[in-house]
C-alpha positions, 0 to 999 in steps of 0.5 A, a space after each residue: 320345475 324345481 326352481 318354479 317351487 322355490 320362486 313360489 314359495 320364495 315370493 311368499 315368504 318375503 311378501 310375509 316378512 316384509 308385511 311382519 317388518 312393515 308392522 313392527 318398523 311401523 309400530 303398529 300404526 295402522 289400524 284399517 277399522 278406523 281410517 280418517 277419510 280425506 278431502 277426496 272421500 268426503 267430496 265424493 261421498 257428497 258427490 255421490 247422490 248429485 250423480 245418481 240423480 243426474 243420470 236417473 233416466 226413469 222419468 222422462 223429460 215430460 
């Protein structure tokens, strides 16, 4: 059960490290707050009301 310690704990440090070289290899060029949307986002974002009211089922068809 030792060596299942070591994994744990192991897998986290790394995951840690490797999250600290990311950034500072990156120079810190992420900012998560304020992302441009793609091509994708946007059409979907468009899309979105289309859908909703495509399967809107509430009113029937009379």
């Amino acid at each position: 059960m030792h060596w299942g310690m070591w994994i744990f704990w192991g897998s986290i440090a790394a995951l840690l490290i490797g999250t600290y070289l990311v950034d500072f290899l990156t120079g810190r060029k992420y900012n998560f707050k304020e992302q441009e949307k793609t091509f994708n986002q946007n059409s979907a974002e468009a899309d979105a009301p289309r859908e909703v009211g495509r399967y809107n089922h509430q009113s029937g068809p009379f």
